[in-house]
C-alpha positions as CSV (number, residue, x, y, z in Angstrom):
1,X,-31.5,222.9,-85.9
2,X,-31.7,225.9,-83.5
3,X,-32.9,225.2,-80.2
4,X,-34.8,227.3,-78.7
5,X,-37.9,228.2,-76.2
6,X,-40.9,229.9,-76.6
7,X,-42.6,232.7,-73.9
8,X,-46.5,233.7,-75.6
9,X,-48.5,236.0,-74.2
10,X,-52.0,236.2,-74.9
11,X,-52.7,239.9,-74.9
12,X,-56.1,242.2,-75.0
13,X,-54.8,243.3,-78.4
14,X,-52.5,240.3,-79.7
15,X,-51.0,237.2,-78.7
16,X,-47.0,237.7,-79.4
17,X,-44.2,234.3,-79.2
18,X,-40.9,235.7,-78.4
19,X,-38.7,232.8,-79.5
20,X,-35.4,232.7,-76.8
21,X,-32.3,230.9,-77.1
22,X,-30.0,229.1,-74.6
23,X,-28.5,232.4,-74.0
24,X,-31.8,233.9,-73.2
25,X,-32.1,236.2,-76.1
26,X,-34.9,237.1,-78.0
27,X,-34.2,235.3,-81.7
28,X,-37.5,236.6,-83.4
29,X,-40.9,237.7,-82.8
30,X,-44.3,236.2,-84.2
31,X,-48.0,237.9,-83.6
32,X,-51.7,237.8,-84.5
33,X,-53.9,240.4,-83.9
34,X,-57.5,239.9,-83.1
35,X,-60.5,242.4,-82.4
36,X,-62.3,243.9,-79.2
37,X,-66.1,244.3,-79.6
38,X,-68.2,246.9,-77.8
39,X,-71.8,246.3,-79.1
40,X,-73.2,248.2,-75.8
41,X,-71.5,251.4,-74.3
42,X,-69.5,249.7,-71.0
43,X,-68.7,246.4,-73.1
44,X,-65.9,244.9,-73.7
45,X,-65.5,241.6,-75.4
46,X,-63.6,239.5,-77.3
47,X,-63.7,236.0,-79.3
48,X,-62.0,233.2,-77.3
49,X,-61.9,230.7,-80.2
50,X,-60.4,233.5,-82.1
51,X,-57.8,234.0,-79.4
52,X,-57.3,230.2,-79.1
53,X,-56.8,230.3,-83.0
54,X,-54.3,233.6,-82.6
55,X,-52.2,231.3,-79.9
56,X,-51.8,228.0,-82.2
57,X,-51.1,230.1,-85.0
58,X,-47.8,231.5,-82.9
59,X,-46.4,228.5,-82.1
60,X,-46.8,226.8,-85.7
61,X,-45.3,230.4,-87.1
62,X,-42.4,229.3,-85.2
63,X,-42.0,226.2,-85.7
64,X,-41.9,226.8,-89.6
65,X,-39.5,229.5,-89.3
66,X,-37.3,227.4,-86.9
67,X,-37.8,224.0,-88.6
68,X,-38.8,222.4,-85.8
69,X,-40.2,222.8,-82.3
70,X,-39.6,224.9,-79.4
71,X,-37.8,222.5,-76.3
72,X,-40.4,224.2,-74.1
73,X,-43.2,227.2,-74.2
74,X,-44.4,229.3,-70.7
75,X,-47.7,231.4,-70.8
76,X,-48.4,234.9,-69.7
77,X,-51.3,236.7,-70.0
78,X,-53.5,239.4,-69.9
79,X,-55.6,240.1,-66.3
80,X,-59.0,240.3,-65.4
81,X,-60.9,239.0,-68.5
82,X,-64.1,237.0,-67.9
83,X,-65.8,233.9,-69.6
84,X,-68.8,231.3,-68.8
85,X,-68.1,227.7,-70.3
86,X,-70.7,225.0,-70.1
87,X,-70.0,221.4,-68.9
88,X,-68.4,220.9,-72.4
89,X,-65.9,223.8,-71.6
90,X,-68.2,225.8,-74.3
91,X,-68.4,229.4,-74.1
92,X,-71.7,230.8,-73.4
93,X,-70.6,234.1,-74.2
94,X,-68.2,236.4,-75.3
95,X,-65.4,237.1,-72.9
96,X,-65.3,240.0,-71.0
97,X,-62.1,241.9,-70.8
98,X,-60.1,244.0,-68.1
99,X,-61.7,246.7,-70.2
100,X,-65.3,246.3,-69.8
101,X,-66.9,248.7,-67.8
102,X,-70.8,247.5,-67.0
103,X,-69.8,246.6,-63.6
104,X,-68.7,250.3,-62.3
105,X,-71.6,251.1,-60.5
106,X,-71.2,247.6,-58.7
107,X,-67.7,248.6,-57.6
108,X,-68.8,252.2,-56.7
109,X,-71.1,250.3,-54.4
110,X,-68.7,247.8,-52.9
111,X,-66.1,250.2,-52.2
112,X,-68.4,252.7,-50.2
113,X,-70.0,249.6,-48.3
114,X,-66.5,249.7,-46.3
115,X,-66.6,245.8,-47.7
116,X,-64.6,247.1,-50.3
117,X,-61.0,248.0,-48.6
118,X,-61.2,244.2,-46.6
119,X,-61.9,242.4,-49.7
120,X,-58.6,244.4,-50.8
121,X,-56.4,243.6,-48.3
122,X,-57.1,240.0,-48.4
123,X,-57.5,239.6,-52.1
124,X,-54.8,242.6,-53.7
125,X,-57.1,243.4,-55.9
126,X,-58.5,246.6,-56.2
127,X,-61.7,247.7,-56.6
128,X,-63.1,248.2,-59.8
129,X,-65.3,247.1,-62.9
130,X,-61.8,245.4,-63.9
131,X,-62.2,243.0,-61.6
132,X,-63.6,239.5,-62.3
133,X,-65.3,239.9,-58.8
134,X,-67.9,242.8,-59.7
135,X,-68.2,241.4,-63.5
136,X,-69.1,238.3,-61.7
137,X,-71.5,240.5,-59.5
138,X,-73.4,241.8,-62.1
139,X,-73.7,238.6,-64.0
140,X,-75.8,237.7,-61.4
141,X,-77.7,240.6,-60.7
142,X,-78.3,241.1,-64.6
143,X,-78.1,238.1,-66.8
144,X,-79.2,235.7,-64.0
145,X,-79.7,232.6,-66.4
146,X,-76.3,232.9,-67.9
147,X,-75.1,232.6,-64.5
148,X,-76.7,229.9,-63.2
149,X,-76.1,228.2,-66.5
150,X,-72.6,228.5,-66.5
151,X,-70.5,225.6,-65.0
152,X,-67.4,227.6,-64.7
153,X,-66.1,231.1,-64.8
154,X,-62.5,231.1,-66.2
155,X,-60.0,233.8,-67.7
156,X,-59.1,233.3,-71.1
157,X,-55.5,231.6,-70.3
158,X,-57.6,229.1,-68.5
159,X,-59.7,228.7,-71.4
160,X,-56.3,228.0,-73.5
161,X,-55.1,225.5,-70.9
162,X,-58.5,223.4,-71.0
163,X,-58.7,223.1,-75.0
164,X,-54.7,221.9,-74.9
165,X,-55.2,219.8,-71.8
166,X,-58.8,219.3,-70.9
167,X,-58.2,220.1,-67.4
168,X,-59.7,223.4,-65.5
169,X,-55.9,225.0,-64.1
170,X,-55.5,228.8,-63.2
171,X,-51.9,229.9,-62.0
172,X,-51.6,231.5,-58.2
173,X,-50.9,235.1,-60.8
174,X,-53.8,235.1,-62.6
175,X,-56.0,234.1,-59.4
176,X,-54.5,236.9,-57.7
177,X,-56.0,239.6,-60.2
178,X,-59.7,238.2,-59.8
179,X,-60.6,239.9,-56.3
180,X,-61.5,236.2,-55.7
181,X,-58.2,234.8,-54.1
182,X,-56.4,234.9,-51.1
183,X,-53.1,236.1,-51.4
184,X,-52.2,235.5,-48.2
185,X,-53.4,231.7,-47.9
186,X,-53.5,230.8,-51.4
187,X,-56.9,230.0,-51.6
188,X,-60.3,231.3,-53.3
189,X,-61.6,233.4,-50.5
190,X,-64.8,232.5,-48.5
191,X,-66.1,236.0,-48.2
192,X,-65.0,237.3,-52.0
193,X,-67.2,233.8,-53.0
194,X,-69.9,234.7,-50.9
195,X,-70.2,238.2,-52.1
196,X,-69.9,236.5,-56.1
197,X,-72.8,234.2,-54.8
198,X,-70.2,231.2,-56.3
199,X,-68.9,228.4,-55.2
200,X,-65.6,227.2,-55.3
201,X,-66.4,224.0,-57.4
202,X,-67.2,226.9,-60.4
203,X,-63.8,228.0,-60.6
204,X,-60.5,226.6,-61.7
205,X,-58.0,224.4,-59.4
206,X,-55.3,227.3,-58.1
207,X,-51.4,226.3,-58.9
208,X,-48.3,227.7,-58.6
209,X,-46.5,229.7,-61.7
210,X,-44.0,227.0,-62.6
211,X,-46.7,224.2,-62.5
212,X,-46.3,222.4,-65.8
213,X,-47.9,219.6,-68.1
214,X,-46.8,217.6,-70.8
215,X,-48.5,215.1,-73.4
216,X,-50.9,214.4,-75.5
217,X,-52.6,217.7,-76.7
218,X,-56.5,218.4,-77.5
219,X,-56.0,220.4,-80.5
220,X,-55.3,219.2,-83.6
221,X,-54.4,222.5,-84.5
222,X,-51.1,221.8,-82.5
223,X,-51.0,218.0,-83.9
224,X,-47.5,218.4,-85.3
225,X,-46.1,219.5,-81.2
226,X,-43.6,216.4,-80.4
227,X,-45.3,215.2,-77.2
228,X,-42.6,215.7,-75.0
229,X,-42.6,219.8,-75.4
230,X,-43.8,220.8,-71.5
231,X,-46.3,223.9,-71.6
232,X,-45.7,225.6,-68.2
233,X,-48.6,227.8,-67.1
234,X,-46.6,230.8,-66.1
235,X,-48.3,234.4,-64.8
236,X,-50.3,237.5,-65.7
237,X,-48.4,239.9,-68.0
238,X,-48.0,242.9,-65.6
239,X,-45.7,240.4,-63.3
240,X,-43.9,238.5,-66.2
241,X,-43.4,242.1,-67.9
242,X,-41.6,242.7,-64.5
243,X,-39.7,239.5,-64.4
244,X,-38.6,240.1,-68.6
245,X,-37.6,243.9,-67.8
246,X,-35.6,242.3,-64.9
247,X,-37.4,244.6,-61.8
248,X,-36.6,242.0,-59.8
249,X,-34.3,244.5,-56.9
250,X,-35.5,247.1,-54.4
251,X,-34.8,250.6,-55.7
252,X,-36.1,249.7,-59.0
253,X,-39.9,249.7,-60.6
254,X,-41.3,249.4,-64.2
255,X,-43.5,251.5,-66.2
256,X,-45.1,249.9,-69.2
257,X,-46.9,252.5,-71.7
258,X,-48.5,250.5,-74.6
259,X,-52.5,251.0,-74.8
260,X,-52.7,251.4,-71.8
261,X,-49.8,251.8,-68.9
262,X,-48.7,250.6,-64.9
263,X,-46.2,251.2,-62.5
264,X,-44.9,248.0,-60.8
265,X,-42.5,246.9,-58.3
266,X,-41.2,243.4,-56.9
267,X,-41.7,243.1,-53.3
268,X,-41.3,239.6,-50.9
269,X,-44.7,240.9,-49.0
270,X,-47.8,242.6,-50.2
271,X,-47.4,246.8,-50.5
272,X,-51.1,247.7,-49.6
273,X,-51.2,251.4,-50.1
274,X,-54.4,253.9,-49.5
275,X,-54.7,254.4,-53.7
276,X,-55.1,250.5,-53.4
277,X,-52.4,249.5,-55.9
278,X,-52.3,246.0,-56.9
279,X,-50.7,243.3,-54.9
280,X,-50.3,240.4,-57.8
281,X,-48.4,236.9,-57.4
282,X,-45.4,236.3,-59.8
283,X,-44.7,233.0,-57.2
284,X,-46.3,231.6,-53.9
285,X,-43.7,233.8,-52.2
286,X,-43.1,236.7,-54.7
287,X,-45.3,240.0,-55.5
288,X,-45.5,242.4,-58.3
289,X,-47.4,245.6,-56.8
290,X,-48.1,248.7,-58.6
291,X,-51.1,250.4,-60.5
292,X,-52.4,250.3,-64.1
293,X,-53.6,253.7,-65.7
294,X,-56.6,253.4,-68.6
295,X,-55.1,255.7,-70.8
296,X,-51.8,255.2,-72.6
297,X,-51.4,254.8,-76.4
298,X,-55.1,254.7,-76.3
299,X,-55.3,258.4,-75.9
300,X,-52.6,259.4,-78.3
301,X,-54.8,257.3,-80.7
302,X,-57.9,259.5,-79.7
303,X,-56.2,262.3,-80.6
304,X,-54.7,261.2,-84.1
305,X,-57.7,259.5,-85.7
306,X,-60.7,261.9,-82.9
307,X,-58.9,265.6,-83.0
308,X,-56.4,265.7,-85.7
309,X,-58.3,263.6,-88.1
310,X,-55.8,260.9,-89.2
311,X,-56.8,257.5,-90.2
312,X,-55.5,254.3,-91.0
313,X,-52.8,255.2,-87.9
314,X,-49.3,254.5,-89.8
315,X,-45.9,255.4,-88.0
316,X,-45.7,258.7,-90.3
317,X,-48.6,259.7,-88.2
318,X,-47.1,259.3,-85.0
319,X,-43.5,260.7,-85.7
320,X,-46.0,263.7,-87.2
321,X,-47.2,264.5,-83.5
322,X,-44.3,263.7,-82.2
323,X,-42.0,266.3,-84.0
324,X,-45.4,268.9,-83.4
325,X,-45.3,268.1,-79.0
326,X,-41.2,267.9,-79.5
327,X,-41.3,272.1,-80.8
328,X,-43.4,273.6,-77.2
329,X,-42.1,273.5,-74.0
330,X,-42.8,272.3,-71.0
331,X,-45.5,272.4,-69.5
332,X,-47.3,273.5,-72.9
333,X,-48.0,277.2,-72.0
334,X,-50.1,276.0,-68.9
335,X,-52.5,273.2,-71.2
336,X,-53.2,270.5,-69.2
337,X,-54.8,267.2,-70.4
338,X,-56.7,264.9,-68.0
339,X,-56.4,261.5,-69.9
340,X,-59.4,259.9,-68.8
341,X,-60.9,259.2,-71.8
342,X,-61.7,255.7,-71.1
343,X,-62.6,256.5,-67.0
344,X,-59.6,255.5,-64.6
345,X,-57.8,252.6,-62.5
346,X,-55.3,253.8,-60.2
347,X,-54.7,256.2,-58.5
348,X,-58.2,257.0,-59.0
349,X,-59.9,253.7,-59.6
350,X,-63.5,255.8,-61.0
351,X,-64.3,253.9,-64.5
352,X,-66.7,257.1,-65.1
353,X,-63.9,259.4,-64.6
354,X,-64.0,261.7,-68.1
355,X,-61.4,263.2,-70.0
356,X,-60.2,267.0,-70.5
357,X,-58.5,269.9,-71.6
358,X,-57.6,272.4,-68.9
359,X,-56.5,275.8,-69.2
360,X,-57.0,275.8,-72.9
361,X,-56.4,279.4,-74.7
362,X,-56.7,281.0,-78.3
363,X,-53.2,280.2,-78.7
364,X,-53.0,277.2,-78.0
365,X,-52.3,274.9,-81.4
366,X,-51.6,271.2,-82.4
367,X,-48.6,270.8,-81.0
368,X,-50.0,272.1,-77.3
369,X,-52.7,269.7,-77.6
370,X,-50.6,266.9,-79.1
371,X,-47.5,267.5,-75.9
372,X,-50.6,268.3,-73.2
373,X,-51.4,264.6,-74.3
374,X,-48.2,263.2,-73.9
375,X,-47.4,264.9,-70.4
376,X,-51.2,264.0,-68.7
377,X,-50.1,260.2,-69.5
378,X,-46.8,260.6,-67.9
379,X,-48.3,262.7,-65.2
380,X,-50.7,259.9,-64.5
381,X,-47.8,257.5,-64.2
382,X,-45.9,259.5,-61.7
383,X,-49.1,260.1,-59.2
384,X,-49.3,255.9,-59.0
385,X,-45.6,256.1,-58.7
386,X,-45.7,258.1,-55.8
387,X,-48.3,256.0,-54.3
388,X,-46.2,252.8,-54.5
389,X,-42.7,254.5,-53.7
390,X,-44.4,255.7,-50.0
391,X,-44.7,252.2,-49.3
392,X,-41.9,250.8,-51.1
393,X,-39.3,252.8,-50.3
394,X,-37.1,255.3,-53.5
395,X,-36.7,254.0,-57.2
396,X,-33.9,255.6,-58.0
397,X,-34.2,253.3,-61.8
398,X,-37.2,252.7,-64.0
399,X,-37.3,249.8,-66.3
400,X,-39.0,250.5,-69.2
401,X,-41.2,248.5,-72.4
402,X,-44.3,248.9,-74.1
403,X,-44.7,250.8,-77.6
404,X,-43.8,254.0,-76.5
405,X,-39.9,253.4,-76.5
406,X,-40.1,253.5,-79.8
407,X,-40.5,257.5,-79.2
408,X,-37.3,259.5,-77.9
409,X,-39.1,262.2,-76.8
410,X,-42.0,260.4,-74.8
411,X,-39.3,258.6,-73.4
412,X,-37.5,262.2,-72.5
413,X,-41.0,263.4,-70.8
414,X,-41.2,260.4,-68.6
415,X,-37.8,260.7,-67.0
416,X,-38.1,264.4,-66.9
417,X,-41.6,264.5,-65.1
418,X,-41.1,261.5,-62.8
419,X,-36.9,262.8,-62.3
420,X,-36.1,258.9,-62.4
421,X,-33.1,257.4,-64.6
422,X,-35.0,255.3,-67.2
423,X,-33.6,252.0,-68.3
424,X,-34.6,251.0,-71.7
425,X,-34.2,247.3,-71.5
426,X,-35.2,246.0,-74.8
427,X,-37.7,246.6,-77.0
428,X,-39.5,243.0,-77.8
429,X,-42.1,241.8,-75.4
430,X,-41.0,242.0,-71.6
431,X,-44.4,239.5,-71.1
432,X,-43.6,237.2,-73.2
433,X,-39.8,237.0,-72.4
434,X,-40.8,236.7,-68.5
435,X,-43.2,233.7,-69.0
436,X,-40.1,232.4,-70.7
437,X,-38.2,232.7,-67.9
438,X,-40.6,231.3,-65.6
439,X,-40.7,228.1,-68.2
440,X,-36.8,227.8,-68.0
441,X,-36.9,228.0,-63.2
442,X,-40.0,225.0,-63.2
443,X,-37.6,222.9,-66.1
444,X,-34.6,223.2,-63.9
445,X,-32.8,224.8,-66.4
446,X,-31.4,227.8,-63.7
447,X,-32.4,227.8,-59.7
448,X,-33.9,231.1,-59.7
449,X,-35.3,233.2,-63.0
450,X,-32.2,234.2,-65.2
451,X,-31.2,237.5,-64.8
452,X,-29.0,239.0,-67.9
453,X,-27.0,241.6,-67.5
454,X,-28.6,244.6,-67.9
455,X,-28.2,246.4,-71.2
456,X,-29.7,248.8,-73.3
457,X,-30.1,253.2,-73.3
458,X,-30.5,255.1,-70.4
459,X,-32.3,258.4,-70.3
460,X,-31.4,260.6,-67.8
461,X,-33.8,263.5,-66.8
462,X,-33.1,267.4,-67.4
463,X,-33.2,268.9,-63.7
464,X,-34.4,272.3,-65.1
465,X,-37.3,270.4,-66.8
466,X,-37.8,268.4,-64.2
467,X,-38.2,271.5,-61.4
468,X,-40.5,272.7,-64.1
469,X,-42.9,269.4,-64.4
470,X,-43.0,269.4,-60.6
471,X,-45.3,272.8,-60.3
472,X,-47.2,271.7,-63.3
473,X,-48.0,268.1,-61.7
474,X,-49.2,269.6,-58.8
475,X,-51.5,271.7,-60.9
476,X,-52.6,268.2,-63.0
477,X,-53.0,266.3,-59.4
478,X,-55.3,269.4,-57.9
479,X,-57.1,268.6,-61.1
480,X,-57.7,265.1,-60.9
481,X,-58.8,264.6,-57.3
482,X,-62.3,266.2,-58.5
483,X,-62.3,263.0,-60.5
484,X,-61.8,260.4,-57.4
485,X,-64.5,257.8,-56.4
């Protein structure tokens, strides 16, 4: 029987198992796909019990296709979702995800109060609608009863962890993405609860990453799990993606580009920068800063199914744009495309920021439209890039995952705008494959998180091109500033 571990992270879109062996490499991939539900314009939410169903349904793919089950499985997940459970651990609602919107003009508020940037600094969470914080703010303010009816406020990994092991545990990671935690002292912090109008007793018990449990599980779902299989809580996906692309070294950062996108970086302090990029927990003594754009895949999707009229999105569709940008040139004849279609984290952090074409001419065609797309992502990329690297110090690599390496020339736009050497580490699940790591440090199975030797393509940028994107990013940042809070 084939031994092996399983890292699952529960994502906004999917949860995905990436099944490792005792070498560390991927052996196969199994995923669910669930839906996001926006019934009111600003909402974002999503089924728990249909994410809880997603998650079993992983781990018993695997365990038929391995004949047998995994010798341990570490968690990652998404950040900044939202849900109120009663004293049953029932939901009382839908849970909010990172992409829900109703609390912008809450954050908009916060942040001009000058409460805002301290909250920051002690939390390393920006300030947004994103954050648990102001979703927690206008629970409050506008469904009042759900508020005080709820007797805790949990992220949906939490939520997972209670129904396997009926205890309330949130990993130092997740915490760390709320607004509602102390990185500094590990600890829910005093004046983020008092502006949440919460107490502590409403949240779950903070623990390190590598904090693990064993035993008897809750679900029957999961009945056939030998009881001896640990589950170790692990970390939020934007630091286990770093840990799984192995940006664990100074002078390297990732960039992720699947719906949406971030720039992160693995630093032994907190990089606080003035475009507040996130200062997350991998470990009590380990950060993963960077900032997380809105608009990745998400726009080229808009464009496909919005502009260009395709449906039922199939990969002829996309290498169909794709060979349309490929044909213009840089820069596409002075088009630029803001890509705010679904408002704006960092370097912005305005969730009404809007979308546009600038600079758009009679002869202009598909293939401007469908490159101008391509280039605003990338151009959004690099401005949060620049952020982090004045505090950080030069990447000279990028590691990067998400969807879009499947695309040789998105992946040439990237290192030609940002003028970085781009490592394409592997193409599976970097989140997934980091919360495995994390599982194999806390079961003693390596004294720090394995690092493989590095493999895979690199794409190295075109310095022509790249003196060319440089003028036409400064006209794309001129643009965007009208779009700051």
């Amino acid at each position: 029987m084939t031994r092996y571990l399983l890292g699952i992270d529960i994502g906004t879109g999917s949860t995905k198992a990436v099944a490792l062996g005792t070498d560390d490499k991927p052996l196969a991939v199994f995923q669910e796909h669930y839906k996001t539900c926006s019934p009111l314009p600003g909402y974002s939410e999503q089924d728990p019990d249909e994410i809880l169903r997603a998650f079993c349904s992983c781990i018993r793919k695997a365990m038929a296709h391995f004949e047998g089950a995994p010798f341990c499985i570490g968690l990652s997940s998404a950040m900044h979702s939202l849900l109120a459970v009663d004293a049953n651990g029932l939901p009382l609602c839908p849970a909010m995800t990172w992409a829900d919107t109703r609390a912008a003009e809450i954050a908009r508020t916060l942040l001009e109060s000058g409460m805002g940037k301290s909250l920051y600094h002690a939390t390393g969470t920006p300030i947004h609608a994103m954050s648990p914080l102001c979703k927690l703010m206008w629970l409050h303010r506008h469904a009042t009863g759900l508020f005080n009816d709820a007797s805790k406020f949990i992220s949906v990994k939490e939520y997972v962890w209670y129904k396997l092991f009926g205890e309330y545990r949130v990993d130092y990671s997740i915490a760390s993405s709320t607004g509602l935690f102390n990185i500094h002292d590990l600890r829910w912090d005093t004046g983020a609860l008092e502006m949440a109008k919460l107490s502590e007793d409403r949240l779950s018990i903070p623990v390190d990453t590598g904090y693990l449990k064993r035993g008897r599980l809750l679900l029957p779902e999961l009945s056939s799990l030998p009881l001896d299989v640990p589950f170790v809580i692990g970390a939020s996906d934007g630091c286990t993606a770093n840990l799984g692309s192995q940006v664990m070294q100074p002078g390297t950062a990732a960039i992720t580009i699947g719906t949406s996108g971030a720039v992160r970086a693995t630093s032994p302090r907190p990089l606080a920068t003035e475009a507040m990029t996130f200062c997350y927990l991998l470990d009590a003594r380990t950060y993963v800063c960077g900032g997380p754009v809105n608009n990745g895949g998400i726009a080229v999707q808009w464009l496909l199914r919005n502009v260009f009229g395709k449906t039922g999105l199939t990969a002829t569709d996309y290498k169909w744009l794709f060979n349309l940008a490929e044909a213009i040139p840089p820069g596409s004849d002075g088009l630029i495309f803001l890509p705010y279609l679904n408002g704006e984290r960092a370097p912005l952090w305005n969730a009404e920021a809007t979308g546009a074409f600038i600079g758009l001419k009679q002869r202009h065609t598909q293939g401007h439209l469908a490159r101008a797309v391509l280039e605003g992502i990338c151009y959004a990329l690099r401005d949060v890039l620049l952020s982090l690297e004045a505090e950080a110090g030069y990447f000279h690599h990028i590691h990067v995952s998400g969807g879009f390496v499947h695309s040789l020339l998105w992946l040439q736009l990237l290192a030609d705008i940002t003028g970085k050497e781009l490592v394409l580490f592997n193409t599976e699940d970097a989140s997934a494959i980091g919360a495995a790591y994390i599982a194999l440090k806390a079961l003693g199975y390596s004294s720090d998180y394995p690092q493989p030797a590095i493999m895979g393509n690199r794409i190295v940028p075109d310095k022509d091109r790249h003196a060319a994107y440089r003028t036409c990013f400064s006209g794309y940042r001129r643009l965007s500033e009208s779009q700051r809070y």
